[in-house]
PDB file of N, CA, C and O in Angstrom:
ATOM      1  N   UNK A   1      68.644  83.104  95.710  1.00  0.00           N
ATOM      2  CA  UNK A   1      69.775  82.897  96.583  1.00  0.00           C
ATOM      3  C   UNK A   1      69.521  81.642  97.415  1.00  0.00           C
ATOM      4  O   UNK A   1      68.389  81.435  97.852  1.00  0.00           O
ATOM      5  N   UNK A   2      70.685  80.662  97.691  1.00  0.00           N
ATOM      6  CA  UNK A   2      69.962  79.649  98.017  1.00  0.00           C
ATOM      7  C   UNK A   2      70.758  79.281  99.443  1.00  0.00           C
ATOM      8  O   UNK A   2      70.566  78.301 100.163  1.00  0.00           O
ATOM      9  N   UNK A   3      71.641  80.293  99.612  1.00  0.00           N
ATOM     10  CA  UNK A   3      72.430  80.223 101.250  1.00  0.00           C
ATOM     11  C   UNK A   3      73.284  81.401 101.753  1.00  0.00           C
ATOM     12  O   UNK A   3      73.768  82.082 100.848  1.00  0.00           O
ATOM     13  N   UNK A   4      73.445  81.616 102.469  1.00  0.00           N
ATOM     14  CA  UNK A   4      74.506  82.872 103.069  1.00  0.00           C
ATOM     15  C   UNK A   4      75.988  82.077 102.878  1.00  0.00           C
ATOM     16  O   UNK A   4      76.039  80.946 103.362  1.00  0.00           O
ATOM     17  N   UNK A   5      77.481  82.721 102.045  1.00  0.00           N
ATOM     18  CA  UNK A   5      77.903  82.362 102.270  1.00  0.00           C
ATOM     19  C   UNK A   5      78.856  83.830 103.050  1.00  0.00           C
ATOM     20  O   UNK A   5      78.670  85.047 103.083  1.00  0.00           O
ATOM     21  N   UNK A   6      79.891  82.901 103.586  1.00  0.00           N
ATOM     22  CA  UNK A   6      81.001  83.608 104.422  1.00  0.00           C
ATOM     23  C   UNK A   6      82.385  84.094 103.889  1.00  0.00           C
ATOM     24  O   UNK A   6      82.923  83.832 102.813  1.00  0.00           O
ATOM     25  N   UNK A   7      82.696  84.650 104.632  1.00  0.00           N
ATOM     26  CA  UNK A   7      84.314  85.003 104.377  1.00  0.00           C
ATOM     27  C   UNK A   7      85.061  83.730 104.017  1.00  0.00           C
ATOM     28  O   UNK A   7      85.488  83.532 102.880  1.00  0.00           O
ATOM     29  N   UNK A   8      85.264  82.537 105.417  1.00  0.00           N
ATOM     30  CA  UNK A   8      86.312  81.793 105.328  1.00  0.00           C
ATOM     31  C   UNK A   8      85.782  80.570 104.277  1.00  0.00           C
ATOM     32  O   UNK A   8      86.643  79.842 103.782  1.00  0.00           O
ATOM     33  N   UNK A   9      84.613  80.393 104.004  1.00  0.00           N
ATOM     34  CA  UNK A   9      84.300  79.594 102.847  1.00  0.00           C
ATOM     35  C   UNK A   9      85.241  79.605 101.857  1.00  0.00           C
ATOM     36  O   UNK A   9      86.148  78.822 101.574  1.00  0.00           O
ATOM     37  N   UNK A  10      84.790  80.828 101.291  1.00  0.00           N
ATOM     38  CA  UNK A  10      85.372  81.799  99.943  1.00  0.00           C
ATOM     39  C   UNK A  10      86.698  81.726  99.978  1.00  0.00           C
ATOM     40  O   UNK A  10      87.402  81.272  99.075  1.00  0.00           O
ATOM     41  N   UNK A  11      87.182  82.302 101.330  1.00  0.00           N
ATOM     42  CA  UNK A  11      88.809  81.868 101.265  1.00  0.00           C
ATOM     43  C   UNK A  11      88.897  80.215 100.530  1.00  0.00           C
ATOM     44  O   UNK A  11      89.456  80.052  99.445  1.00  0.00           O
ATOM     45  N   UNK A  12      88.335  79.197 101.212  1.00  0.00           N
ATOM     46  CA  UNK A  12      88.806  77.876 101.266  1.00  0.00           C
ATOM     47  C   UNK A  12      88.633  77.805  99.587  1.00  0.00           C
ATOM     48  O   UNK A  12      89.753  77.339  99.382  1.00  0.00           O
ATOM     49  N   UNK A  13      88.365  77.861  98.967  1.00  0.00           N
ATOM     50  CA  UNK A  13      88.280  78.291  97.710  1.00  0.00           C
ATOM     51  C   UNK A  13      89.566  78.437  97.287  1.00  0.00           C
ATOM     52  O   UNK A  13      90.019  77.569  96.541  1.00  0.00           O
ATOM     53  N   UNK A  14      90.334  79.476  97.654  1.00  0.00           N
ATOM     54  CA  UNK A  14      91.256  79.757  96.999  1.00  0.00           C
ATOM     55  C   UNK A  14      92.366  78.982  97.671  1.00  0.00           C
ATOM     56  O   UNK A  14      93.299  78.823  96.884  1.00  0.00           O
ATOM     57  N   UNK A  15      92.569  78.483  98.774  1.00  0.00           N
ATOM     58  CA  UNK A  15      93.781  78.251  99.584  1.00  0.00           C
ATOM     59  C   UNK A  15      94.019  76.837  99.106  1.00  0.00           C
ATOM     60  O   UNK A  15      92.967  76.199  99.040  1.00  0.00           O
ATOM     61  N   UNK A  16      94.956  76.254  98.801  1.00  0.00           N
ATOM     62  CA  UNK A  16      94.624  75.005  98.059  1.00  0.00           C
ATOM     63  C   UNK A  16      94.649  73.987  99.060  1.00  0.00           C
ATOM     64  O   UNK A  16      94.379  72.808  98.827  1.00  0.00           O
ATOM     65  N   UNK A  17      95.018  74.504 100.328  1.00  0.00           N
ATOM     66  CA  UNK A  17      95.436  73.741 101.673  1.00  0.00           C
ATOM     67  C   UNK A  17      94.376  73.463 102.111  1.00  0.00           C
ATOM     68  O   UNK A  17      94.463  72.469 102.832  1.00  0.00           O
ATOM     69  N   UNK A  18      93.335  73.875 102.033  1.00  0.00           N
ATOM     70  CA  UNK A  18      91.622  74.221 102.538  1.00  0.00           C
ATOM     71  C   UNK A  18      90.999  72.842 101.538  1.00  0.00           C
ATOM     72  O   UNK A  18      90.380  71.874 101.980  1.00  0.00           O
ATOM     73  N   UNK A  19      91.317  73.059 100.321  1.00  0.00           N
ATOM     74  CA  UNK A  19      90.452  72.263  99.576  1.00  0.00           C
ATOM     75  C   UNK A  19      89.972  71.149 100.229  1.00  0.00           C
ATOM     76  O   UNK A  19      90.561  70.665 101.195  1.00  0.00           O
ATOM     77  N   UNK A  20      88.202  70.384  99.450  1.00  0.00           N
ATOM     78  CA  UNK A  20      87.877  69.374 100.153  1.00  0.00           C
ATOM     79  C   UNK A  20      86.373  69.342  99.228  1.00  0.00           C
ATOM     80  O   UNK A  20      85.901  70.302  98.618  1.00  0.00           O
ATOM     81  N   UNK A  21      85.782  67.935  99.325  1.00  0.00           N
ATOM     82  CA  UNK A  21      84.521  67.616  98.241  1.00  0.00           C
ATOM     83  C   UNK A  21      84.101  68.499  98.871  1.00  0.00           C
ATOM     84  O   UNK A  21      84.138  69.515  98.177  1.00  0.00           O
ATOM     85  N   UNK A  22      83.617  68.733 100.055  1.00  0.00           N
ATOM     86  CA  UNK A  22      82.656  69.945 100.866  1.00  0.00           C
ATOM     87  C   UNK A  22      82.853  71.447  99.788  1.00  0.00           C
ATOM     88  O   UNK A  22      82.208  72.143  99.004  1.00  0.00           O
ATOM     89  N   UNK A  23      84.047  71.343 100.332  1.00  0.00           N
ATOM     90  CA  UNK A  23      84.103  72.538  99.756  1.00  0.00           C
ATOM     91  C   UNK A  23      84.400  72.801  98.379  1.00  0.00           C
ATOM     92  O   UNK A  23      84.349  74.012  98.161  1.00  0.00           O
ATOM     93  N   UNK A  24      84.623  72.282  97.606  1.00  0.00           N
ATOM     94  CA  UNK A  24      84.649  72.303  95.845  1.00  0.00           C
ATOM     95  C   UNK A  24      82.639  72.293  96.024  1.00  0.00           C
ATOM     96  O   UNK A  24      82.129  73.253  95.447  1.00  0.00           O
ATOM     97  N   UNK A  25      81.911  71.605  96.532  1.00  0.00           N
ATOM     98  CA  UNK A  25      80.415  71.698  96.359  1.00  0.00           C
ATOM     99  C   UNK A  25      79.629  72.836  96.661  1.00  0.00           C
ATOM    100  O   UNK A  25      78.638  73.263  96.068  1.00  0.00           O
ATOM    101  N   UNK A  26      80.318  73.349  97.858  1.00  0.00           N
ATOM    102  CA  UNK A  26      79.859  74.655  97.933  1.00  0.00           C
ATOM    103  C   UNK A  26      79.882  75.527  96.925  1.00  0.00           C
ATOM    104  O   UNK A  26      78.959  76.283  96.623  1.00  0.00           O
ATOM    105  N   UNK A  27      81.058  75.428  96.326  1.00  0.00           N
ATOM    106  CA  UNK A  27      81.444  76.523  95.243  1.00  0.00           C
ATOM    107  C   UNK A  27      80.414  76.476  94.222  1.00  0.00           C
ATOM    108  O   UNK A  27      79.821  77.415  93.691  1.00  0.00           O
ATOM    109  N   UNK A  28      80.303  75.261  94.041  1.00  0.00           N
ATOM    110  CA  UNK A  28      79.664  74.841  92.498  1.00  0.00           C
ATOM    111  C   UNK A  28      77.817  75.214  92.860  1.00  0.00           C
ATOM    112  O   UNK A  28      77.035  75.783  92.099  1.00  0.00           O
ATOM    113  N   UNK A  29      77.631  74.858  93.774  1.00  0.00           N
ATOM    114  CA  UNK A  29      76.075  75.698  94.503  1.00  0.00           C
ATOM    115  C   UNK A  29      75.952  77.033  94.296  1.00  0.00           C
ATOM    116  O   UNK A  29      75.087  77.676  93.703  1.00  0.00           O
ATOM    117  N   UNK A  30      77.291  77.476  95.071  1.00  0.00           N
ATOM    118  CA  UNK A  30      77.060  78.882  94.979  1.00  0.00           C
ATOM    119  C   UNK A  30      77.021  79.622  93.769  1.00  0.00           C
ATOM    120  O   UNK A  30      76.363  80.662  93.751  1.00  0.00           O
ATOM    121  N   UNK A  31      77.635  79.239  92.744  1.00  0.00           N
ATOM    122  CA  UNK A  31      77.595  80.000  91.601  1.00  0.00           C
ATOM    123  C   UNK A  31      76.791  79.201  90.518  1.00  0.00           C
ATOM    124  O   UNK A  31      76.870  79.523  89.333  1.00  0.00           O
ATOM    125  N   UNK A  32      76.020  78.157  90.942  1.00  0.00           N
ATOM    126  CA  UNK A  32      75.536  77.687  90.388  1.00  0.00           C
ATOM    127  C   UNK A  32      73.777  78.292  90.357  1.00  0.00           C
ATOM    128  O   UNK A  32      72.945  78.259  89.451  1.00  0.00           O
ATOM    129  N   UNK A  33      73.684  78.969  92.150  1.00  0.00           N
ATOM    130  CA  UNK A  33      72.363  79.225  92.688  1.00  0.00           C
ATOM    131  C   UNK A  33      72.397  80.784  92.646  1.00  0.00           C
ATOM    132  O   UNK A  33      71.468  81.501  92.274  1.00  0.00           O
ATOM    133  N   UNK A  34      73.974  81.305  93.215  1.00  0.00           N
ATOM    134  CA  UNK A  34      73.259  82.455  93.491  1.00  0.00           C
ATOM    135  C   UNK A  34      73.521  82.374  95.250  1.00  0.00           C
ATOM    136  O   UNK A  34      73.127  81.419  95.920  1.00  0.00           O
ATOM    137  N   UNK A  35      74.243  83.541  95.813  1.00  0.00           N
ATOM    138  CA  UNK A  35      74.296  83.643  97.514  1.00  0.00           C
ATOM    139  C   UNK A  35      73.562  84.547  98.221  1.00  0.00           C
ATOM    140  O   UNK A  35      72.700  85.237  97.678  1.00  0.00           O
ATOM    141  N   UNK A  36      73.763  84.595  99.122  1.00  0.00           N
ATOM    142  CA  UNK A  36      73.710  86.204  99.894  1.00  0.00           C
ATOM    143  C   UNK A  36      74.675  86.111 101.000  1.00  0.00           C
ATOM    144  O   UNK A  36      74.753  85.175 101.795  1.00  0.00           O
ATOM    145  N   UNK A  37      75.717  87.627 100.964  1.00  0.00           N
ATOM    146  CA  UNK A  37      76.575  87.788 101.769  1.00  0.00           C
ATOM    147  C   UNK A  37      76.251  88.792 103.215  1.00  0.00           C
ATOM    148  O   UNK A  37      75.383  89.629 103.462  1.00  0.00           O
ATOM    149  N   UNK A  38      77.085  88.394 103.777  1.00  0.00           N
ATOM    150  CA  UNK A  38      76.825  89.514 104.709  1.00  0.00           C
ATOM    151  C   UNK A  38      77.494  90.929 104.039  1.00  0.00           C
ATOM    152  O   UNK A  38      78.193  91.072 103.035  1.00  0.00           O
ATOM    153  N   UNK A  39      76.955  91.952 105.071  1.00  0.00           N
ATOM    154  CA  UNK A  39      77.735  93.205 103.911  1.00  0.00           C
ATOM    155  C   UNK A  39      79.103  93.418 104.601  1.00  0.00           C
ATOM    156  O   UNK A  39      79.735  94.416 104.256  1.00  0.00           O
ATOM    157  N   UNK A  40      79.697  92.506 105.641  1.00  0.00           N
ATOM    158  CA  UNK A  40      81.008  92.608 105.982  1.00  0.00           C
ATOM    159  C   UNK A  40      81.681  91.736 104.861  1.00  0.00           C
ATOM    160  O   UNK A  40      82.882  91.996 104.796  1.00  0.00           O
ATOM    161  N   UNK A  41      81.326  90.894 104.064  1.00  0.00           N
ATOM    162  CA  UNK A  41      82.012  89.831 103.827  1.00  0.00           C
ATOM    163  C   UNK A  41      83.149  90.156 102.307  1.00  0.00           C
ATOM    164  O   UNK A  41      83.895  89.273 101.885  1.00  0.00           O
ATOM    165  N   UNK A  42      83.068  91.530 101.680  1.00  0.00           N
ATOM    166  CA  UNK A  42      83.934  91.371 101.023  1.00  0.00           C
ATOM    167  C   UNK A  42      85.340  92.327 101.774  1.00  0.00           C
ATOM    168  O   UNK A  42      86.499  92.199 101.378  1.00  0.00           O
ATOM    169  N   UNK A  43      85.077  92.913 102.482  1.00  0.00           N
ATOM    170  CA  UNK A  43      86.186  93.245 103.588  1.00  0.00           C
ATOM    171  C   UNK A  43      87.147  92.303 104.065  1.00  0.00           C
ATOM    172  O   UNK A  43      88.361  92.319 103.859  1.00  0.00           O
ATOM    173  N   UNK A  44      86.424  91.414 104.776  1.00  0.00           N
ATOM    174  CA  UNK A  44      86.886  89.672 105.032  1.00  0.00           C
ATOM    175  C   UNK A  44      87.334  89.059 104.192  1.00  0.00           C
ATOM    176  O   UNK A  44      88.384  88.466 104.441  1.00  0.00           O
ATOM    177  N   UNK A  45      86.719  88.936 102.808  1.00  0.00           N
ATOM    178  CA  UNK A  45      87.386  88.231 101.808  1.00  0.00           C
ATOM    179  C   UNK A  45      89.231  89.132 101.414  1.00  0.00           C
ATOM    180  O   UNK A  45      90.325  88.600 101.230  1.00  0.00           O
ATOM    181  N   UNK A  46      88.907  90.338 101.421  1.00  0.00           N
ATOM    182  CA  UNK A  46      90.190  90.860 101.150  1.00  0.00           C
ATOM    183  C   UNK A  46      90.990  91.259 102.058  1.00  0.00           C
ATOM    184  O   UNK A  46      91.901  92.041 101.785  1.00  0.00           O
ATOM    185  N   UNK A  47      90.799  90.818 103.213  1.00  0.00           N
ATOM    186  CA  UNK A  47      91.736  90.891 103.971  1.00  0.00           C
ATOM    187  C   UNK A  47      92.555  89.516 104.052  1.00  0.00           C
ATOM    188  O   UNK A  47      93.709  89.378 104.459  1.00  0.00           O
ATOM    189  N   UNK A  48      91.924  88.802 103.701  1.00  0.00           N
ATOM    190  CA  UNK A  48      91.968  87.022 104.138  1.00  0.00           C
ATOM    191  C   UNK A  48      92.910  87.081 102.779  1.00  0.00           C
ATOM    192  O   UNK A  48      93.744  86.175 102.771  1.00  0.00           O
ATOM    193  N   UNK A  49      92.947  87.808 101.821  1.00  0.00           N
ATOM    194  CA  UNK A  49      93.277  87.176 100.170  1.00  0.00           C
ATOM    195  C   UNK A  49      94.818  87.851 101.112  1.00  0.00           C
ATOM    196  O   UNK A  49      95.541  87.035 101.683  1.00  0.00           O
ATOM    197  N   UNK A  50      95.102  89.122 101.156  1.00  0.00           N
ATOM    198  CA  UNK A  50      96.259  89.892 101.650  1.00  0.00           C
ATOM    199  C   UNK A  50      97.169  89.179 102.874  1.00  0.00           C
ATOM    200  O   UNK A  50      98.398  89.246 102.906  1.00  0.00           O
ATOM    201  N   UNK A  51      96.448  88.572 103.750  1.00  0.00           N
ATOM    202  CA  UNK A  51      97.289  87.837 104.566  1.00  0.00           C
ATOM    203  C   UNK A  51      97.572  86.365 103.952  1.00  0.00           C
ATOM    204  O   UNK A  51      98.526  85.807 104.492  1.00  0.00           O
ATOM    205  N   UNK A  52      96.975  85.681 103.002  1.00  0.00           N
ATOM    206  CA  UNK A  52      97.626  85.090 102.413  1.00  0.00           C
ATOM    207  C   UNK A  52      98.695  85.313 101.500  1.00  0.00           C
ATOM    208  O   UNK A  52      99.511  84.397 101.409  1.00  0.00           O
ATOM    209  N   UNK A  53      98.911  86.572 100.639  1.00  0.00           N
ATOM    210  CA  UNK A  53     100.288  86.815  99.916  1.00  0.00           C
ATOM    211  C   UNK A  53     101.150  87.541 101.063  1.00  0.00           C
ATOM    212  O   UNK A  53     102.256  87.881 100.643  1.00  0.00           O
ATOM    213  N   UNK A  54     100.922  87.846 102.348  1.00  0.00           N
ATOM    214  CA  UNK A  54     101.709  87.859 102.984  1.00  0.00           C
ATOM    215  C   UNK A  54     102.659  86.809 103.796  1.00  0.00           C
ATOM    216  O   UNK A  54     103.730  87.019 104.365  1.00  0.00           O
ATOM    217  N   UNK A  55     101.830  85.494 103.641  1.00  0.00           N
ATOM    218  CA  UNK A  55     102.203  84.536 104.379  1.00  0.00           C
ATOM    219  C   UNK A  55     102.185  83.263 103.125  1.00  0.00           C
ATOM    220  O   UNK A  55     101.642  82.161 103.197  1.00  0.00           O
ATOM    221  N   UNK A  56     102.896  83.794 102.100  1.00  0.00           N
ATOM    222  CA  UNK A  56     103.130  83.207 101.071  1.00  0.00           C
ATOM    223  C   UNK A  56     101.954  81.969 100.792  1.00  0.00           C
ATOM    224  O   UNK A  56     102.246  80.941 100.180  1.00  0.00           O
ATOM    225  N   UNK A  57     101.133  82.132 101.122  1.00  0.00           N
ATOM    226  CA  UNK A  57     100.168  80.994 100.597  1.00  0.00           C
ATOM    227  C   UNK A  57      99.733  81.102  99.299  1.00  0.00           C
ATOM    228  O   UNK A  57      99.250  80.083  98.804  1.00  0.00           O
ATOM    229  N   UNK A  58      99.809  82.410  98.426  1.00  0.00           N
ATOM    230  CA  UNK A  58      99.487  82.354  97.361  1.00  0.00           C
ATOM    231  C   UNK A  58      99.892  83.927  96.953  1.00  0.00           C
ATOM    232  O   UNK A  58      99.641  84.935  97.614  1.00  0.00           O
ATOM    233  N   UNK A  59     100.658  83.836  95.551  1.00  0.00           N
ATOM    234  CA  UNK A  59     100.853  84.975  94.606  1.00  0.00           C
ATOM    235  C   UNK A  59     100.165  86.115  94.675  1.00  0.00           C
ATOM    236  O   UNK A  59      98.986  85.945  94.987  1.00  0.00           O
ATOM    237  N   UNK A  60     100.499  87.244  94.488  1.00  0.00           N
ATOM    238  CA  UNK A  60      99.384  88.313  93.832  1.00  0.00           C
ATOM    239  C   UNK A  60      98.908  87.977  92.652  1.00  0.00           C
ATOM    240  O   UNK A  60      97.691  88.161  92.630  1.00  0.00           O
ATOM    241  N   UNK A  61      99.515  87.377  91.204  1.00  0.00           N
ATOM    242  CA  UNK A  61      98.806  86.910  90.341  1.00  0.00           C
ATOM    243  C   UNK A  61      97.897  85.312  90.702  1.00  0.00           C
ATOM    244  O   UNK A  61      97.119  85.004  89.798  1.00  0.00           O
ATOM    245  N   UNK A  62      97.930  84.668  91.490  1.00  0.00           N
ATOM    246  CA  UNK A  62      96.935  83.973  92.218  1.00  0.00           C
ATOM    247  C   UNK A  62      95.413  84.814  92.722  1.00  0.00           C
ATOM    248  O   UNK A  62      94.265  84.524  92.387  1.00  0.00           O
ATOM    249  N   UNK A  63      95.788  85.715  93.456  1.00  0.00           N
ATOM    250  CA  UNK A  63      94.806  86.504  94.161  1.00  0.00           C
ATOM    251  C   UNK A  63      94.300  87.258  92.977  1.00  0.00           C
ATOM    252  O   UNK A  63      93.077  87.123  92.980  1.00  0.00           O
ATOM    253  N   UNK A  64      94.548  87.737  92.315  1.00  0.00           N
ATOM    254  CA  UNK A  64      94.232  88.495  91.127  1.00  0.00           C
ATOM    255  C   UNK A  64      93.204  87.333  90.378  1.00  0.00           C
ATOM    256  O   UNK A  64      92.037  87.267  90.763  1.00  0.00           O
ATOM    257  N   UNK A  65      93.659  86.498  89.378  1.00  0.00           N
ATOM    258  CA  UNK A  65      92.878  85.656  89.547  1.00  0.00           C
ATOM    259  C   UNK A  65      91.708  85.344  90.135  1.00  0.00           C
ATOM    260  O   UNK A  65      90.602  85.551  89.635  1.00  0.00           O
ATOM    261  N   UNK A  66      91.927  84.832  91.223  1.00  0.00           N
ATOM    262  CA  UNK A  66      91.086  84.921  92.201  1.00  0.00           C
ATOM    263  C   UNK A  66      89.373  85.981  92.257  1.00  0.00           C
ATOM    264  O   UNK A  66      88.188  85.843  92.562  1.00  0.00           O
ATOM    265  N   UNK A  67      89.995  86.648  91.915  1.00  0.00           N
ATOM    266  CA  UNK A  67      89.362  88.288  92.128  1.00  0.00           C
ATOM    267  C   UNK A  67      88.552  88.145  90.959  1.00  0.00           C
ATOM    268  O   UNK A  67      87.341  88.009  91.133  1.00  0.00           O
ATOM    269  N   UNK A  68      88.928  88.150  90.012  1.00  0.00           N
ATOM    270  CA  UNK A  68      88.035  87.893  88.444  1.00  0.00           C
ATOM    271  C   UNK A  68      87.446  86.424  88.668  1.00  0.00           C
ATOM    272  O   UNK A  68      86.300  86.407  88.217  1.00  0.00           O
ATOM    273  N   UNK A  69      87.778  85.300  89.151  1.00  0.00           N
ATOM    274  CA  UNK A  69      86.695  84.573  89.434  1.00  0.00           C
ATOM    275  C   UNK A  69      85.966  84.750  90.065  1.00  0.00           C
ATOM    276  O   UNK A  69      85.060  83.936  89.891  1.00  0.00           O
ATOM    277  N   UNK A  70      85.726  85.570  90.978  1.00  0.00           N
ATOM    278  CA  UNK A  70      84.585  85.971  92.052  1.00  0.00           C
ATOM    279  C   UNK A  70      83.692  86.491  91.689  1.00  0.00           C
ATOM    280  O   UNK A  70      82.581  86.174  92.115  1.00  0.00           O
ATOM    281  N   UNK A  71      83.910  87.739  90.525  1.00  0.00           N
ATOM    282  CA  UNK A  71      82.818  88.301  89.502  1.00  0.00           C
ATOM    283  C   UNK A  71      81.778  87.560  88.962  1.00  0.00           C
ATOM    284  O   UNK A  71      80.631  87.976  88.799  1.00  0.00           O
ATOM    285  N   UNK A  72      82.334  86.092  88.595  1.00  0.00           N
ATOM    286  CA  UNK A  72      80.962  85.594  87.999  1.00  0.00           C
ATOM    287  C   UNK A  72      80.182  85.353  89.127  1.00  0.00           C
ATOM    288  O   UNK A  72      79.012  85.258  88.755  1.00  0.00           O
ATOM    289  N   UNK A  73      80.311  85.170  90.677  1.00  0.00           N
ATOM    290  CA  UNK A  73      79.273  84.950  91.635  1.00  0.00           C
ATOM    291  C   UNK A  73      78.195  85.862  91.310  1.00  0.00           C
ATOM    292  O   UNK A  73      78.425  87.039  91.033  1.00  0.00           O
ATOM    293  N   UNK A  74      76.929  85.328  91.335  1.00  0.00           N
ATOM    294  CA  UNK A  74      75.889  85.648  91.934  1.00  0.00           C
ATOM    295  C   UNK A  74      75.497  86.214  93.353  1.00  0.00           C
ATOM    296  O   UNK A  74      74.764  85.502  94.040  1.00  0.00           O
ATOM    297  N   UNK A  75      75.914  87.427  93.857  1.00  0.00           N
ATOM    298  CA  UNK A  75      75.666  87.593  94.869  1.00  0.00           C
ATOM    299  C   UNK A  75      74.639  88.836  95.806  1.00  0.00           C
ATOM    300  O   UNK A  75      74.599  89.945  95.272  1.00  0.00           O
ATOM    301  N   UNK A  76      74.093  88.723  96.721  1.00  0.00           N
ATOM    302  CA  UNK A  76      72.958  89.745  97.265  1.00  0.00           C
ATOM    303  C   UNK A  76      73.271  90.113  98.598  1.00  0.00           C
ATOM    304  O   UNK A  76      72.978  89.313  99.487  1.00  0.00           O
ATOM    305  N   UNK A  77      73.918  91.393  98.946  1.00  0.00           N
ATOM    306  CA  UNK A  77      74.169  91.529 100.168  1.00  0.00           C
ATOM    307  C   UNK A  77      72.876  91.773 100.723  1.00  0.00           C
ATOM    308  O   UNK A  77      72.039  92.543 100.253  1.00  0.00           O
ATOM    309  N   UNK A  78      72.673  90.532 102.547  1.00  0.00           N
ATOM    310  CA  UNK A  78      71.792  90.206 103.260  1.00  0.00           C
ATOM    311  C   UNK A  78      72.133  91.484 104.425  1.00  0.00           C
ATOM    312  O   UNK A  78      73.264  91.597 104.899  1.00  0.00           O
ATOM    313  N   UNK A  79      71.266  92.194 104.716  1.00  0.00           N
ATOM    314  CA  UNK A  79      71.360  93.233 105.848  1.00  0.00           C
ATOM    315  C   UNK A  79      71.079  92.647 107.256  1.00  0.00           C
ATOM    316  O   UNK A  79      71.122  93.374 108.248  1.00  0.00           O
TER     317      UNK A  79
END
């Protein structure tokens, strides 16, 4: 694991409004290395995905999506 990542990272990921080299690099680290989350952080992630199809930032078949790309992460919840 080669960093803790967060909720709003992960969001920025998906939000296309967020995008940025920063953050396309993170991504590519993270699933490239391997993370560790906090054990709040997939709570956060799905709450964050839900207020975005509430606030039209993105589809349920977006978020869905979404959701199956997250599977390939590498991840280790950090206590």
């Amino acid at each position: 694991m080669s960093f803790v990542l967060d909720a709003s990272m992960t969001l920025a990921w998906h939000f296309e409004d967020e995008a940025s080299a920063e953050v396309r690099s993170v991504a590519h680290r993270a699933f490239a290395d391997g993370v560790a989350i906090p054990q709040h952080w997939l709570l956060e992630v799905i709450s964050g995905l839900l207020r975005g199809e509430r606030r039209n930032r993105a589809s349920p078949a977006c978020t869905q999506q979404f959701i199956v790309f997250l599977q390939d992460l590498s991840a280790e919840v950090d206590d």
